[in-house]
LOZAZA-363318 format. One record per atom (N, C-alpha, C): residue in one letter; y, x, z. Coordinates in steps of 0.2 Angstrom, whole numbers, plus 5000, padded with zeros to 4 digits. Example, Ala and Ser with C-alpha at 12.3 -4.5 7.8 and 13.67 -1.06 7.14 Angstrom:
BEGIN
a497250665039
a497850625039
a498450665039
s498950645035
s499550685036
s500050645039
% end
This chain:
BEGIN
x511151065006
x511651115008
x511451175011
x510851165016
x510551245017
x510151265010
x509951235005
x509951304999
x510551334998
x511051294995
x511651294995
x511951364998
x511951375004
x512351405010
x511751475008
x511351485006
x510751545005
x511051584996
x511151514993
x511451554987
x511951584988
x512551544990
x513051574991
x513251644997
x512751625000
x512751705003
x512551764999
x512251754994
x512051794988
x512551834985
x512951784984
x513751814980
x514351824983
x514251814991
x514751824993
x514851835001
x515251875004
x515251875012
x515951845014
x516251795008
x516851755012
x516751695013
x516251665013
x515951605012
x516651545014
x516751555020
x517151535024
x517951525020
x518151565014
x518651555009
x518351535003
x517951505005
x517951474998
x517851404996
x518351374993
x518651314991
x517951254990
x517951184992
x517551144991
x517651124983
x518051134981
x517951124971
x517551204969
x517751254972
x517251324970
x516551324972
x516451294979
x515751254980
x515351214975
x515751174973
x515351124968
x515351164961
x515751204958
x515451234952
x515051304954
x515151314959
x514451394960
x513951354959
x513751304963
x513251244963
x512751244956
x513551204953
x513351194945
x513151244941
x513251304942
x513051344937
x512251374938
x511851334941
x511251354942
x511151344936
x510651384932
x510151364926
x509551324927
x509651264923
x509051224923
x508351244920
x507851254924
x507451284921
x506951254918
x506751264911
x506451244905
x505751254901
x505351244902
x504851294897
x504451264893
x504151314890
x503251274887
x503751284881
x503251254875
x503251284867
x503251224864
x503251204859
x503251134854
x503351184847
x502851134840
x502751184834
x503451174832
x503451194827
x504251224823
x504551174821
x504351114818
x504651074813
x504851014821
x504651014827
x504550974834
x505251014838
x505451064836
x506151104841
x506651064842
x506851004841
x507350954841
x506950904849
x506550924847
x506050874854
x506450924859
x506250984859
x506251024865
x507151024865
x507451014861
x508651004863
x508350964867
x508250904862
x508050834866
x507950834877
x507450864875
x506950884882
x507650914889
x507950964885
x508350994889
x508950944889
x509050924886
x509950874885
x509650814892
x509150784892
x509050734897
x509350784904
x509250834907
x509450874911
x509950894910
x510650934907
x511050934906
x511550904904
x511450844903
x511950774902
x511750724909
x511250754914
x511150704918
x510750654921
x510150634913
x509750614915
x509350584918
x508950664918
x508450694922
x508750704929
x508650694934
x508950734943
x508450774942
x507650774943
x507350814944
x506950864940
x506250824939
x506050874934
x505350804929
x505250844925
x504850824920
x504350854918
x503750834913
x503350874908
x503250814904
x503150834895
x503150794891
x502650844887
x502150814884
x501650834879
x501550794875
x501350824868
x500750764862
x500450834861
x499950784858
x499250834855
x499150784848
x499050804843
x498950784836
x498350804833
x498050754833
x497350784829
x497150824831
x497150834837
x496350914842
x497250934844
x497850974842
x498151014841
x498950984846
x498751054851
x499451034854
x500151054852
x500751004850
x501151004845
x501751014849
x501750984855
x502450974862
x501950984867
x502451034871
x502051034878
x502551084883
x503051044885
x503751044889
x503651034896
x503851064900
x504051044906
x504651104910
x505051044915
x505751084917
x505851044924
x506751074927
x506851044933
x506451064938
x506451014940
x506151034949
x505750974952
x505151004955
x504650954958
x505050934964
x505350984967
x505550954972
x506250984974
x506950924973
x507550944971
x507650964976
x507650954982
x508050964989
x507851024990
x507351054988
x507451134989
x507351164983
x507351154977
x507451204970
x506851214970
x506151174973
x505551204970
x505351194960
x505251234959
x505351224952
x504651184947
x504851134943
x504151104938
x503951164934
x503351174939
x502751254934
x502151204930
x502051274924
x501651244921
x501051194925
x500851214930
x500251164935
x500651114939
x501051084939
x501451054943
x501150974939
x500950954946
x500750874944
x501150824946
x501050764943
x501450714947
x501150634946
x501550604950
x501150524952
x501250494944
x500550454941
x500950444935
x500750364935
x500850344940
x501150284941
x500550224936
x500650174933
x500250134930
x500050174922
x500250234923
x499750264917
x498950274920
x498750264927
x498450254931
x497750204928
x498050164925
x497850094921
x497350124916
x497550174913
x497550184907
x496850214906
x496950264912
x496350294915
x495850244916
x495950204923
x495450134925
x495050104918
x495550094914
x495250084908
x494650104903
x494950164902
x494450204898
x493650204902
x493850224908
x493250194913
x492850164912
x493050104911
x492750014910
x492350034902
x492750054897
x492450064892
x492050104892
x491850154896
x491350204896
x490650174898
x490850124903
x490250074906
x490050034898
x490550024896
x490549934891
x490049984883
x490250054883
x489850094877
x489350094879
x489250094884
x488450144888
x487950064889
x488150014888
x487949934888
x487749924894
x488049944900
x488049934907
x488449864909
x489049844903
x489249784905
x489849764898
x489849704900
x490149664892
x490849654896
x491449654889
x492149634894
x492049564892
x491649534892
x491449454892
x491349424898
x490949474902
x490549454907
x490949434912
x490749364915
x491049354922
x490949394928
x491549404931
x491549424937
x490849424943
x490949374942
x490249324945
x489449374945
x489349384938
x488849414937
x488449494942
x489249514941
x489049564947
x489349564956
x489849504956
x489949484961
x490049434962
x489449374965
x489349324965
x489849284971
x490049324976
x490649304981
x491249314979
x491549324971
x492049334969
x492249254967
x491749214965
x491949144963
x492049094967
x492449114972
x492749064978
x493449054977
x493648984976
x494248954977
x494648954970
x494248944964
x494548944958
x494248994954
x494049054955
x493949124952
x493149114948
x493049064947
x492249064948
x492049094939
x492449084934
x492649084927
x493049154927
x493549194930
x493649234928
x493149304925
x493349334919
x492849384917
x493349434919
x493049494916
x493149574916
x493849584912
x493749544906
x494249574903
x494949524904
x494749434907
x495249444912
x495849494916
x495349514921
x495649574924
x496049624921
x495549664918
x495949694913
x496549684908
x496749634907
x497049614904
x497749564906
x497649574912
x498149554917
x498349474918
x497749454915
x497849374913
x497049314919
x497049374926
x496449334929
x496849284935
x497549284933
x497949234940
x498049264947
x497949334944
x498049374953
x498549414954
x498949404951
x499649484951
x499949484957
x499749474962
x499849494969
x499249424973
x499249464979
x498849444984
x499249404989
x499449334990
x499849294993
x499649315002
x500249325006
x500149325011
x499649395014
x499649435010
x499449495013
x499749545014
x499949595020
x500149655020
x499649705020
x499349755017
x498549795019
x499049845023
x498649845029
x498649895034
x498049965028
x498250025032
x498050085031
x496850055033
x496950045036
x496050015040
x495949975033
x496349945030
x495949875026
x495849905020
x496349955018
x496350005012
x495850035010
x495650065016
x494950105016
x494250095017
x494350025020
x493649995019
x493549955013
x492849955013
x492649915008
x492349845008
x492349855015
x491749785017
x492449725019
x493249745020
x493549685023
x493849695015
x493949755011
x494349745005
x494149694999
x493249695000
x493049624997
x493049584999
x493349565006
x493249505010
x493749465006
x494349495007
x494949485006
x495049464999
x494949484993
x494849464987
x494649404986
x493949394989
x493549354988
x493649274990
x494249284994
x494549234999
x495049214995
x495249224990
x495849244986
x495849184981
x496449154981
x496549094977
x496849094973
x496849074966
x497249094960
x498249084959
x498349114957
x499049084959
x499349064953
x498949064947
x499049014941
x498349014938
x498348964934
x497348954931
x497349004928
x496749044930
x496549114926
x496549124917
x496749124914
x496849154906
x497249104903
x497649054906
x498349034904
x498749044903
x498749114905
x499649164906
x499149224906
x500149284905
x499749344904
x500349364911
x500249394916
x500649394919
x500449494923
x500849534923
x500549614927
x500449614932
x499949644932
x499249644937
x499749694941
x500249714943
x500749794944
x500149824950
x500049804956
x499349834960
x498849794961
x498549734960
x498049714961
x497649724956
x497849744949
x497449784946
x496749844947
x497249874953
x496949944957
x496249894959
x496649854965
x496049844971
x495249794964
x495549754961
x494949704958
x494749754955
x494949804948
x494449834945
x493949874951
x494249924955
x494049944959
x493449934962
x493249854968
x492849814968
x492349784962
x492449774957
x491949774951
x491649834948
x491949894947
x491649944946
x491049994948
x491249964955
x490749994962
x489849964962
x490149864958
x489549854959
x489349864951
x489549884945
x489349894940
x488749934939
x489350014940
x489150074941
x488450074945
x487950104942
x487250124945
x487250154950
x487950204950
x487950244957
x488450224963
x488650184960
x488950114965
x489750184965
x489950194961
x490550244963
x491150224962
x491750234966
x492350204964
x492550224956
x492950224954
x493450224947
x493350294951
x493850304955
x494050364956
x493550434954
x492850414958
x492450464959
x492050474952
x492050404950
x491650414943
x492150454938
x492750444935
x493350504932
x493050564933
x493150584940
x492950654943
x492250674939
x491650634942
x491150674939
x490950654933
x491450614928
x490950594923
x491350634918
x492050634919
x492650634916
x492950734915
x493250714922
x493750764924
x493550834925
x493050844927
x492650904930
x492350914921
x491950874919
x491650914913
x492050934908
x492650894907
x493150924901
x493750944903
x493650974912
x494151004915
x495050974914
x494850904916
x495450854915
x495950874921
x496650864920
x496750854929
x497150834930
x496750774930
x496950704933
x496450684939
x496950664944
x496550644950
x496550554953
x495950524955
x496250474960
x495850464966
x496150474970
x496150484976
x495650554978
x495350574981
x495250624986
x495450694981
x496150694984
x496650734980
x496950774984
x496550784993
x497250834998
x497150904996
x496850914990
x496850994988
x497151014982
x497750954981
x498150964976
x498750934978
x499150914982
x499650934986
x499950964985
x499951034985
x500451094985
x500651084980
x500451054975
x500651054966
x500950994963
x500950964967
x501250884967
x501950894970
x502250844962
x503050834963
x503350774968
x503650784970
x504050754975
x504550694974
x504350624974
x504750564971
x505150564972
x505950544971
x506450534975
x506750454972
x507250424978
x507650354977
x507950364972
x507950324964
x508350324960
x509050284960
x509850334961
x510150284963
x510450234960
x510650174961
x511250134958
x511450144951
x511750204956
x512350234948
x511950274941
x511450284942
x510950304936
x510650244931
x510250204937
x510050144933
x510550114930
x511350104932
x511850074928
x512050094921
x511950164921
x512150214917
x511450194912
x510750194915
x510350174908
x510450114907
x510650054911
x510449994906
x511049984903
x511550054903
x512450034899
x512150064892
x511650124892
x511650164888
x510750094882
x510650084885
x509950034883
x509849984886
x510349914882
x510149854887
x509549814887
x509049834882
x508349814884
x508149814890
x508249874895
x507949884902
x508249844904
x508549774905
x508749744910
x508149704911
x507949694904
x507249664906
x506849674910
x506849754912
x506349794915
x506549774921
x507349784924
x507749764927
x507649724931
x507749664927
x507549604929
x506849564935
x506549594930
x505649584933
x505749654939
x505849674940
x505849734948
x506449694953
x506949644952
x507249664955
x507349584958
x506949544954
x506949464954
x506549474961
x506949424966
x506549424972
x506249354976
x505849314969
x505749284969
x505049304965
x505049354960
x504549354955
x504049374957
x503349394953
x502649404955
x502749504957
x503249514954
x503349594956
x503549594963
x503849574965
x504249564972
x503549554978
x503249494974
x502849464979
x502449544981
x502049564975
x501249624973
x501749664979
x502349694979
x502549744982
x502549744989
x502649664992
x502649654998
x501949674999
x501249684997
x500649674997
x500849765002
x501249795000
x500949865004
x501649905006
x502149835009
x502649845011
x502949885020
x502049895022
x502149935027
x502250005025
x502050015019
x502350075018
x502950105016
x503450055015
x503950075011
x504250015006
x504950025004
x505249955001
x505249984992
x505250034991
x505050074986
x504650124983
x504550154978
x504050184975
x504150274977
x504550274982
x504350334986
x503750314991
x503650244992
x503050274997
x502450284993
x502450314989
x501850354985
x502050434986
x502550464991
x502450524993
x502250534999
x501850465002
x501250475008
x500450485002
x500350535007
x499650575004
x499150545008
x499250485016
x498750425017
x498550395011
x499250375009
x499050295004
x498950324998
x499050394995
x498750424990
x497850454988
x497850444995
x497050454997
x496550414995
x496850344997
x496450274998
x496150274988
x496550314983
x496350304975
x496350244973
x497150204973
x497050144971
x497150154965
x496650144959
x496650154952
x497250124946
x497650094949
x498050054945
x498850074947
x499050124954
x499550154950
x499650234956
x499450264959
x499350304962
x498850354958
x498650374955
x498350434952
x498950474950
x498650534950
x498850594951
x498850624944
x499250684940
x498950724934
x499550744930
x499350784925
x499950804922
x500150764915
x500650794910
x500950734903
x500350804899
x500050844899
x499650894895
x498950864898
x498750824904
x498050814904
x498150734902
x498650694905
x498550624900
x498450634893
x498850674888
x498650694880
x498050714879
x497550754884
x496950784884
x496650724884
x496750694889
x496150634888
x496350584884
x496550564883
x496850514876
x496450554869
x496750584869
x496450644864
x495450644863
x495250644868
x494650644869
x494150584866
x494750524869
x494450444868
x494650444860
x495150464856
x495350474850
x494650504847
x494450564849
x494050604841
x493350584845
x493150544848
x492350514849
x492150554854
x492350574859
x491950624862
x491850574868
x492150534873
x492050474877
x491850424876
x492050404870
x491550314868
x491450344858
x491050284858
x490550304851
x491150284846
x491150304839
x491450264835
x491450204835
x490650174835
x490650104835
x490950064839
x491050074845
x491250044852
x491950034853
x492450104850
x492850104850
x493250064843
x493050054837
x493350014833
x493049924832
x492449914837
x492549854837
x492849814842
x492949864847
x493449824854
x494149824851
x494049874846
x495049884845
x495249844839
% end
């Protein structure tokens, strides 16, 4: 409302006569603003792009990329990072990209598994022999990876901001950890404990004992000027979008429009199910995925869905692992 009352004092000194229906269309006539370039035969992407905003979509703001063969072909972004005040999505404008986060951690693991620092064979065990207590003693790597190691939430735990950040109680805690179905009998989403287990194995893989996070940084992101972040990110804040509650009436409007997502539905909403439980794991923060617009719990780099980055740098590094310049040909087509 106080943007609101700024515009309109732009166009007018009778503010005070003017209709609450002539409120709501001065409102509406802001221009949504749109940019970036996509190749010629792709111009139906970019209506596309716009229409989600337009028809209502979108509330905030977006970016949307592909790269083709070396060759960037889409590379869209609009709306607003942060809708309460009309900050607008600039071509640097990053945002939380949630469990694409995964995708990252992954490539990771692969960059260890080229370089022959470890097999996705290997048991957990091998590099952390206090991980095979209480059932885990058999879980491997690609287990984890693969969301099939029996841990899709951590029973009975809330992590305080102190457990986050240590390492010495966040392996205790793991390691304490009982399966909550037989490891490689189901495939069941890892939604956060993916973060914390890869995270923990990584540290002892890595030669330089470094998180996910910091190995990205220096192995990755700085050399091929990627910008993607996980965790120690407080100098990239000013550019990060701002999450907001999705309401009711939007989610009903998409599963009216596509009733697949109820599936998706379903599993977020079941208060019974292995999502419900992983959420309560970091329930002092919040009952939903706004509380990823605390930059405490953005800092801790939980690698599974908390990373930072743009839809132009996800396609850069994909693009990367695609023409051989991160893992070998050979590495890449015998794991795939």
């Amino acid at each position: 409302m106080i943007q609101l009352f700024f515009d309109l004092m732009n166009h007018t000194n009778t503010i005070e006569m003017t209709s609450p229906d002539e409120l709501q269309k001065m409102k509406q006539k802001r221009v949504i603003p749109i940019h970036g370039t996509t190749d010629n035969i792709f111009s139906e992407v970019r209506d596309s792009f716009r229409r989600n905003f337009t028809e209502g979509w979108e509330k905030a703001g977006a970016a949307f990329c592909v790269i083709h063969k070396g060759k960037v072909i889409v590379d869209l972004w609009g709306g607003y990072a942060d809708r309460e005040c009309y900050k607008e999505w600039k071509e640097d404008t990053i945002s939380t990209i949630f469990s694409c986060t995964k995708s990252v951690t992954a490539i990771c693991f692969a960059i260890l598994v080229d370089r022959g620092e470890l097999e996705y064979s290997d048991k957990v065990t091998k590099y952390w022999p206090e991980f095979g207590q209480n059932g885990k003693q058999d879980i491997t790597v690609e287990m984890v990876l693969s969301h099939t190691a029996g841990l899709p939430y951590f029973p009975g735990v809330k992590f305080t901001e102190e457990e986050l950040i240590d390492n010495n109680k966040m392996s205790y805690i793991i390691e304490n950890l009982k399966p909550v179905y037989t490891p490689g009998s189901r495939t069941a989403y890892h939604a956060l404990t993916f973060g914390w287990l890869t995270d923990q194995i990584f540290r002892r893989v890595d030669s330089a004992h470094r998180t996910v996070g910091q190995f990205f940084k220096e192995e990755i992101a700085t050399k091929h000027y990627i910008d993607i972040h996980i965790g120690e990110c407080s100098n990239e804040e000013n550019r990060l979008a701002r999450l907001f509650k999705c309401s009711p009436t939007l989610v009903s409007r998409e599963v009216a429009y596509d009733r697949s997502i109820l599936k998706l539905a379903r599993y977020f909403y079941n208060p019974r199910g292995y999502f419900a439980a992983a959420r309560r794991n970091l329930s002092l923060y919040g009952t939903d995925f706004t509380m990823f617009n605390n930059s405490d719990l953005r800092a801790v780099g939980q690698p599974a869905v908390n990373g930072i980055g743009s839809a132009r740098a996800m396609a850069q590094l994909h693009q990367l692992v695609l023409d051989g310049t991160l893992l070998s040909k050979e590495t890449f087509e015998v794991r795939n």
